[in-house]
N, C-alpha and C positions, 0 to 999 in steps of 0.2 A: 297645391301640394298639401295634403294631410300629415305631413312630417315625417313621413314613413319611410324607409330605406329603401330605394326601387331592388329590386331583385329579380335580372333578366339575365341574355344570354349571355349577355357583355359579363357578367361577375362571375364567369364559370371562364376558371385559368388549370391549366394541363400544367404540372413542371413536370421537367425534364427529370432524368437521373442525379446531375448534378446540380440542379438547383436544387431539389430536394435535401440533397445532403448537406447542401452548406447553407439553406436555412432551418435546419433542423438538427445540427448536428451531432447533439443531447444523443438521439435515436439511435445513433450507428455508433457513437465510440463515448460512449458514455456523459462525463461532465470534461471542461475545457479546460483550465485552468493555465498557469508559467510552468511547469515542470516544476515546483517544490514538493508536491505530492507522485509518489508511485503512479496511481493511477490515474495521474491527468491526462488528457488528450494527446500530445505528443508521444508517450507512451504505446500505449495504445495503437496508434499509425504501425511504432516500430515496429510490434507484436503484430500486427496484422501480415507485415510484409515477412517479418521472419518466421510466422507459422508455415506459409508455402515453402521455405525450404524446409523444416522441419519435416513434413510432409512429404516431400522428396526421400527424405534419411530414411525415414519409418519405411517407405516403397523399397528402402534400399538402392535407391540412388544419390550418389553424391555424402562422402564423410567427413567433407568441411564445409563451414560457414564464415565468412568474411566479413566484417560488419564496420565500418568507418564513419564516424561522426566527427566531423570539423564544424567548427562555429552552428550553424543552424542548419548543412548538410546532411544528410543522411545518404549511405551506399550501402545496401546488399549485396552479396555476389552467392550464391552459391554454385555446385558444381553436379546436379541431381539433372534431367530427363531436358531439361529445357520446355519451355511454354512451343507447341504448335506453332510453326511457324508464320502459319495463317491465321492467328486464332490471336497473336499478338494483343493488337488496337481493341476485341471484343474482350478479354479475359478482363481489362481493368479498366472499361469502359461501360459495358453493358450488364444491366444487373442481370442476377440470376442466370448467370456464364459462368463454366467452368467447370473443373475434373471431377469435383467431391460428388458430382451428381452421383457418378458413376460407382455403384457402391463397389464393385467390385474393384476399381483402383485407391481407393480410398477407403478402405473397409472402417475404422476406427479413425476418422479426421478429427481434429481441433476445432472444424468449426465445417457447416454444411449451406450456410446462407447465400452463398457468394458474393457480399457484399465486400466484403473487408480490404482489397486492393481497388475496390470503386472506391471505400470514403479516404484511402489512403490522397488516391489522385485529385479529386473532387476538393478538397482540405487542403489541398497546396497549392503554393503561387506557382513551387518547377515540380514536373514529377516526368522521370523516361523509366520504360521498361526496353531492355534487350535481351532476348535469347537466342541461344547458341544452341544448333543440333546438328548431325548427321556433314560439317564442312559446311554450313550456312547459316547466315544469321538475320537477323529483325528487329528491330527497334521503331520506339514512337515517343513522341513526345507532349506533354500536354501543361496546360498554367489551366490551375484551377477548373482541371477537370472538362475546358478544351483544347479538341489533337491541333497542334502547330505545325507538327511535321512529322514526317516516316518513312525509312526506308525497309525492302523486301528483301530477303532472298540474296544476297553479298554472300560473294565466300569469304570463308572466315577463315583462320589457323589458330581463332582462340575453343581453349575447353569447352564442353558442351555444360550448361547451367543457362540459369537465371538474374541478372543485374540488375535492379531498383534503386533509381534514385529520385529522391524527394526531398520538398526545402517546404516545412511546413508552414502557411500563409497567417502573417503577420497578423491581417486585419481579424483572423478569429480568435489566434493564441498569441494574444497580446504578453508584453514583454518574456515571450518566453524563452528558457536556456535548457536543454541537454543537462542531468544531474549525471555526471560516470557514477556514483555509488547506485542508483535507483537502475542502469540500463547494466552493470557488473553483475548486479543481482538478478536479473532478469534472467543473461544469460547464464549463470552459473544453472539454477532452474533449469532450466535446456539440457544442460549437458547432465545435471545428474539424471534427468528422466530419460535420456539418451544417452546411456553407455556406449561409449564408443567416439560418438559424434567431439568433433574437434570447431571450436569457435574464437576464433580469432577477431578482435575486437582493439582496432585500433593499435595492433602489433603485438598486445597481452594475448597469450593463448590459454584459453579452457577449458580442459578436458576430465570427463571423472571416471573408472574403473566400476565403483561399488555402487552405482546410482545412490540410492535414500541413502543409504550407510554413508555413504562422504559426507552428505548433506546436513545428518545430524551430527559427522565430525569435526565439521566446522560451525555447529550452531552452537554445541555445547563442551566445553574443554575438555578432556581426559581427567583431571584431578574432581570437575566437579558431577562427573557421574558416578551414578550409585551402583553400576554393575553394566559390563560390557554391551555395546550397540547389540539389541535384539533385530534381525535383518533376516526378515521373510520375504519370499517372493513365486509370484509362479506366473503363467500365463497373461494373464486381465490384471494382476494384482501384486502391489508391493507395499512392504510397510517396514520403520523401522521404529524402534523405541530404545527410552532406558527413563529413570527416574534421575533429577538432581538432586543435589544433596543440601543444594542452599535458596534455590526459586522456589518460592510460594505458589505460584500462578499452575493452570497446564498452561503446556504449549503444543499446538496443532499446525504442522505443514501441511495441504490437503491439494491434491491434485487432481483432476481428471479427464481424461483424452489430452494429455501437455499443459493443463491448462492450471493457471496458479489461484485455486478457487479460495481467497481471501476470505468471501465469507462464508467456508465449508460449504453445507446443505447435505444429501441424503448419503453420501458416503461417510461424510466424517461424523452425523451424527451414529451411525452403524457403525463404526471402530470405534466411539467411547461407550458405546451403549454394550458391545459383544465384548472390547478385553474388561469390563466389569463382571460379564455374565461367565466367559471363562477363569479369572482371576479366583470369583467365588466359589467355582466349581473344583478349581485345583485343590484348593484349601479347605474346600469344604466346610465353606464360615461366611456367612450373611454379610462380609463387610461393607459398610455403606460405600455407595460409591465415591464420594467429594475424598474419602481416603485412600480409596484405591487411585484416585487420577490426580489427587493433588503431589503437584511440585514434577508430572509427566513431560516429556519432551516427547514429538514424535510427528514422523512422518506418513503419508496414504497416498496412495497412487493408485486409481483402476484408470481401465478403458472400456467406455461401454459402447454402441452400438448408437449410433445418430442420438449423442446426445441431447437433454432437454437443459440448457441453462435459464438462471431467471434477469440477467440482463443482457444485450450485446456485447458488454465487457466481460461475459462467463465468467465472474465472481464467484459465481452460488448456483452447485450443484441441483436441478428439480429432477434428473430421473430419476423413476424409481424401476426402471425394468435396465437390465442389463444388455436387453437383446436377444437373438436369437433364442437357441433353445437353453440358456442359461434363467435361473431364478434372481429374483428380485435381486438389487442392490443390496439390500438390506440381508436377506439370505445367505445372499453370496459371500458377503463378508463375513457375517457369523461362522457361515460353515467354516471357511478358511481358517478366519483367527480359530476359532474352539480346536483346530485338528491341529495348526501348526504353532501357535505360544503355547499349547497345553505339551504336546511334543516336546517343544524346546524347553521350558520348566522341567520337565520327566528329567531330563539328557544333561540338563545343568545343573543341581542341587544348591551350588553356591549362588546363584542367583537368583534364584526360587528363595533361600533363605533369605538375602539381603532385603530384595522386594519386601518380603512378610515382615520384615522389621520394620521399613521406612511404612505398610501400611498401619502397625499398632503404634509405630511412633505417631501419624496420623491421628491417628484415633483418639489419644489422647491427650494431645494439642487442641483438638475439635473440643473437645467435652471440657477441658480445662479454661476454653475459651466465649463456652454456650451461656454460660451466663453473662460473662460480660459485653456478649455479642445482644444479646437481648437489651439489656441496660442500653448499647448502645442504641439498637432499635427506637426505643422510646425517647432517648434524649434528639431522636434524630426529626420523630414527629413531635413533637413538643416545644420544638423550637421554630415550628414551624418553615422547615426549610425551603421550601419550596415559593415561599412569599420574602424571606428574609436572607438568607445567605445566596438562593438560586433565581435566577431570573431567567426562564428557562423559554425557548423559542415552542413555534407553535404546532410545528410538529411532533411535538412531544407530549403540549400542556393536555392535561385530564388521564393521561394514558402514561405514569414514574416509568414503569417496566417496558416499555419502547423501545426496543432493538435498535443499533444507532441506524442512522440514516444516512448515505452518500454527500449529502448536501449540508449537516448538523456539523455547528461549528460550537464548542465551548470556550469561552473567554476567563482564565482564570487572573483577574484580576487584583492588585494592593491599592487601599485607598480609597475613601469615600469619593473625591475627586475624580481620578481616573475610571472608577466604575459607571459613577453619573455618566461623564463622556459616552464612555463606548455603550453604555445601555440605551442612550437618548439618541445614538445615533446609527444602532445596526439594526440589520434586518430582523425582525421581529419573526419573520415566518423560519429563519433556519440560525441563527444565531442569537445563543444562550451565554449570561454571565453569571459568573460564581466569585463572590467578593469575598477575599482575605481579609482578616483583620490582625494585621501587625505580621511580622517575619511569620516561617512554619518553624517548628520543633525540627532540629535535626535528628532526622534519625535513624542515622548511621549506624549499624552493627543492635541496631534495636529490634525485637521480636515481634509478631504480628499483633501483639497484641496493645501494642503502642496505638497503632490504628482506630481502635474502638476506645481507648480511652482520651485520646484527643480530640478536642471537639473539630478542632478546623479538619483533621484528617478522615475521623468518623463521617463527617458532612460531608466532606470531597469524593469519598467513595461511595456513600449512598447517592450521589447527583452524578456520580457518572454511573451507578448500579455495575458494579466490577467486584463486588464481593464475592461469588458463589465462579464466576466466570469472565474471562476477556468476550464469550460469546455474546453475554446481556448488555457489553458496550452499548453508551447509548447516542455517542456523539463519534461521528467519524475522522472528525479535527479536534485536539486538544491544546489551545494557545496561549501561552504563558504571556501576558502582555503586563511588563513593572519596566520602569522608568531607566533610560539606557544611562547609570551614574553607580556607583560601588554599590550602593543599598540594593538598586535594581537588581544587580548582579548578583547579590548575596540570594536574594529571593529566590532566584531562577534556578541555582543551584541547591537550595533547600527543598528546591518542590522535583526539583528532577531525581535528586537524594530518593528520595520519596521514591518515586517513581520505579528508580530501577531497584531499589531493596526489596519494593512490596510487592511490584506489575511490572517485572521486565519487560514482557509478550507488550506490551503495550508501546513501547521504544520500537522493540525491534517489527512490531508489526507497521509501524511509521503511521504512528496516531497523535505525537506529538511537536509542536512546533514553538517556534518563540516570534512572538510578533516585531517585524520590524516598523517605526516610526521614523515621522521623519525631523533630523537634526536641527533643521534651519527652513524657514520661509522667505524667501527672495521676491520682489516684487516691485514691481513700477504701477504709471495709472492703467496700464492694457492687460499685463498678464501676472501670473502667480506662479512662482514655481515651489513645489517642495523639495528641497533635497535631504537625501539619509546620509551621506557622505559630506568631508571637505569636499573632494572633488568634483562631486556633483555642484558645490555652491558656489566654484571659483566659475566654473563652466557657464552656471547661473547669472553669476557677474557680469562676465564677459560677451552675455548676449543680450542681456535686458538694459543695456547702454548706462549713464552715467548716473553715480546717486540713488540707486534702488533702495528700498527699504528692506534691512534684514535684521529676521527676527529667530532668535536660538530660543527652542522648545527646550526646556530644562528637563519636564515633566509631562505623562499623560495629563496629566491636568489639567495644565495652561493649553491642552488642545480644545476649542472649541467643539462642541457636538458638530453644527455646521460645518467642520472642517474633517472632524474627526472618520465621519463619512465616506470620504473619499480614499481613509487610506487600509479600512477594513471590507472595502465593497469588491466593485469588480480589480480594482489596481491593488487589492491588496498582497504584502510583498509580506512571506513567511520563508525563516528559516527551519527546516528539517530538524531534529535532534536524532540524529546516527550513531548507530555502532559501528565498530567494525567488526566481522566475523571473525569468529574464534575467539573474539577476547571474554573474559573471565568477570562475569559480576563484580567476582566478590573483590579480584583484586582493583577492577575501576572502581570502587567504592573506596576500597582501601586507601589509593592514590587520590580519592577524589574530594571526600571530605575529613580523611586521617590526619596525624600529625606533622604533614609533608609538606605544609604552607608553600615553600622557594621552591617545588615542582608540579603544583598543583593546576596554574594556570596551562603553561605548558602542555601539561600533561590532556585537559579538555580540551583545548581547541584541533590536539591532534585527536583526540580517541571520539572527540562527539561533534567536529565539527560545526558550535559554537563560536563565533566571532566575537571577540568584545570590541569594539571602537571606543579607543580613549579620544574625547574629542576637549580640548581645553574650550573652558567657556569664549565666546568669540561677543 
């Protein structure tokens, strides 16, 4: 032997459909994760099964969707055309099967690959489909993507539709749970882009009238808009807006063909690019843009024509053609918005006025702030951030301005201690930390310009690059990790302060989280356990037999890198920081770090779903 790796017939393997998918499962539904993020994989499944009825509505079949999630269960039901009764076992079994081929029954689909009920099945330990047509029905069943069983052609006396159920497989989406805030939201989505369409979810019903107009009437309160919902719409296309009166930030909803494209692409950058270019034109005044769309809320919905998106997970829009005999994307929206907000500014005056205030209010917030935006600048290189407050992963390093990344996680840590840890122990390719030095500045009811004159704040916004836009995000996780004891908690709410006064879009686009750690270490000579809970330690006890050794973590600190490892890697456990819709900046602010001390905890753990665990030293 020359050492050489043989390479013959033997090393040439065929996979199957489903093997493919569930060893590559990155490919078809994005990244895996527990459910604490929106778009982790569980997600994902659901959306895939409930695009097909969606799909149904749009054909104009069927005006309800049924949707049941118990423990790790999931059931579809809807009540649209039914899957071919022969066609059962191949539509979510075999790839590249299925209706969307057919442009003509699908003309504008959510998605044309046919994969999306293969990695549904293939990704779970139970998965049955049954459809109901014409007084006969069919079903099949399968674990991980092989049939166990199936029946033909039964008469039925149930509705005609479609039934999906799946129990997503343990061994890929380790400890995960079903978030209701993350699948409410989902379906809310649905029905505003489906007027009409009714979804019932766990016995809660769903339904909207005014598609985007609802959508921004519950993102943004009545008190803190600056002139009534703008709400156009026609064919291909709908949009809503208005300006706040107290966000800093824009804010972009962006949709296209149903789909909730998180990170824009060629539509949404053609609605901020055209209401600049008609805004100017109304007024006939060169206003920079950052004033015309600063402090914007708004919504964008097209449908185009066998969409191009740039991941399986249709995040981010890449057409740029519309389709048929329609012009570009990019055209099409222009032409729209220029004929119909130029129209509706004509036909409103008072809102045409307000607008032109909130933009010279703009304007001169901007220029009253250009210098000490500069200053900030240089204090920001000069301190050398990027070696010294930022310890930044690899997909980023040599390249500050780096759109964030799917997989970039930022660790905002207190404490030389606790930072050493999690720097010496996380993943260097996609996780970055940003070291605090002492509490932050509260700053509560404080103007932007607090920002730039703070060092710790000035530096937290250059290292996530969020100053000009939520777009230049550069980390797709933002983790608040300070020690679970009063101080801890003080912090967390100092930086979330932060947060929602300066970068609401940032909460509500679910980019932030708080790290959980673990309370206690339990252990005998064979195994280790960690628990975050009492009751995980008592459980602890009770299994690792008599005399274990347990040890109470006070602090990130006392966690070892070597341990610290395990609980920022693949098992790492984050809490979400949530809003609820509709609710009011300015008044969770108000309650949240105001002069309301005996209502204030309360008041967070219901509005942000925050937990504190008081755990007495043990």
């Amino acid at each position: 032997m020359d050492g050489t790796t043989q390479y013959t017939e033997d090393n040439i393997r065929s996979l199957d459909w489903k093997e493919h998918i569930r060893m590559r499962p990155g490919m078809y539904i994005g990244k895996l994760g527990d459910g604490s993020s929106a778009d982790d994989g569980i997600y994902i499944l659901l959306k895939e099964v409930i695009d097909n009825s969606i799909d149904e509505y749009v054909m104009g079949a069927g005006k309800t969707i049924e949707v049941s999630i118990q423990g790790e269960r999931v059931i579809v039901r809807d009540y649209g055309r039914g899957i071919p009764l022969g066609k059962v076992v191949d539509v979510v079994s075999k790839m590249n099967t299925g209706g969307k081929y057919d442009s003509k029954a699908f003309k504008k689909s959510v998605g044309l690959n046919g994969v999306g009920t293969k990695a549904v099945n293939a990704l779970s330990s139970y998965f049955r489909v049954e459809s109901s047509r014409e007084g006969k029905s069919a079903s099949a069943e399968f674990e991980r993507g092989e049939l166990t069983g199936k029946d033909f052609l039964e008469e039925t006396t149930r509705r005609k539709g479609t039934k999906m159920t799946f129990v997503p497989d343990s061994d890929i989406f380790k400890n995960f749970k079903y978030r209701p805030e993350y699948v409410v939201r989902m379906l809310k989505y649905y029905v505003y882009l489906n007027p009409g369409l009714t979804i019932i979810f766990n016995g809660e019903k769903f339904f909207s009238e005014h598609g985007l107009k609802d959508l921004l009437g519950e993102t943004i309160t009545e008190t803190d808009r600056l002139y009534p919902i703008i709400h156009l719409r026609s064919e291909d296309i709908e949009i809503a807006m208005t300006h706040s009166r107290t966000q800093y930030s824009e804010e972009y909803h962006s949709f296209a063909n149903g789909q909730n494209t998180t990170q824009g692409g060629t539509h949404q950058a053609a609605f901020r690019e055209s209401v600049v270019r008609t805004i100017r034109e109304f007024y006939n005044k060169s206003y920079d843009a950052s004033d015309i769309r600063k402090s914007i809320v708004s919504a964008i919905a097209i449908k185009v024509m066998e969409p191009v998106f740039e991941s399986q997970t249709k995040t981010k829009l890449g057409s740029t053609e519309m389709g048929g005999d329609l012009p570009t994307v990019r055209t099409f929206i222009n032409d729209f918005i220029k004929t119909n907000l130029d129209n509706y500014l004509h036909k409103n005056p008072d809102v045409a006025e307000a607008l032109q205030r909130k933009i010279i209010q703009a304007e001169r917030e901007r220029k009253e702030l250009s210098g000490i935006r500069k200053l900030a600048r240089d204090r920001a290189k000069k301190s050398n951030l990027h070696n010294k407050k930022l310890r930044d992963c690899r997909v980023h390093l040599g390249d500050t301005k780096k759109a964030n990344n799917l997989d970039s996680t930022l660790f905002i840590t207190e404490g030389d201690s606790a930072s050493g840890s999690i720097t010496k122990s996380r993943n260097v390719n996609t996780q970055a930390v940003f070291s605090l030095r002492g509490k932050p500045l509260n700053s509560y009811n404080m103007s932007k310009k607090i920002v730039y004159e703070n060092e710790e704040f000035n530096l937290l916004q250059a290292a996530l690059n969020i100053e000009e836009s939520m777009e230049d995000l550069r980390y797709n996780k933002i983790v608040i990790a300070t020690d679970a004891d009063v101080d801890g908690m003080h912090i967390r709410l100092l930086l979330i302060t932060f947060f929602l006064q300066f970068f609401p879009e940032l909460i509500k686009k679910g980019h932030l989280y708080i790290l959980q750690t673990p309370l206690f270490r339990v252990r005998n000579k064979k195994e280790t356990r960690y628990c975050y809970t009492p009751e995980e330690r008592a459980e602890a006890l009770a299994e690792l037999g008599k005399n274990p050794e347990i040890t109470r973590f006070k602090g990130l600190g006392e966690i070892s890198p070597d341990e610290f490892v395990h609980f920022i890697g693949e098992d790492i456990r984050l809490d979400p920081i949530m809003l609820d819709d509709g609710m009011s900046i300015e008044d969770l602010l108000k309650f949240y770090m105001g002069k309301n001390t005996p209502d204030r905890q309360e008041f967070i753990i219901n509005n942000l779903k925050v937990e504190l665990d008081v755990v007495e030293d043990q």
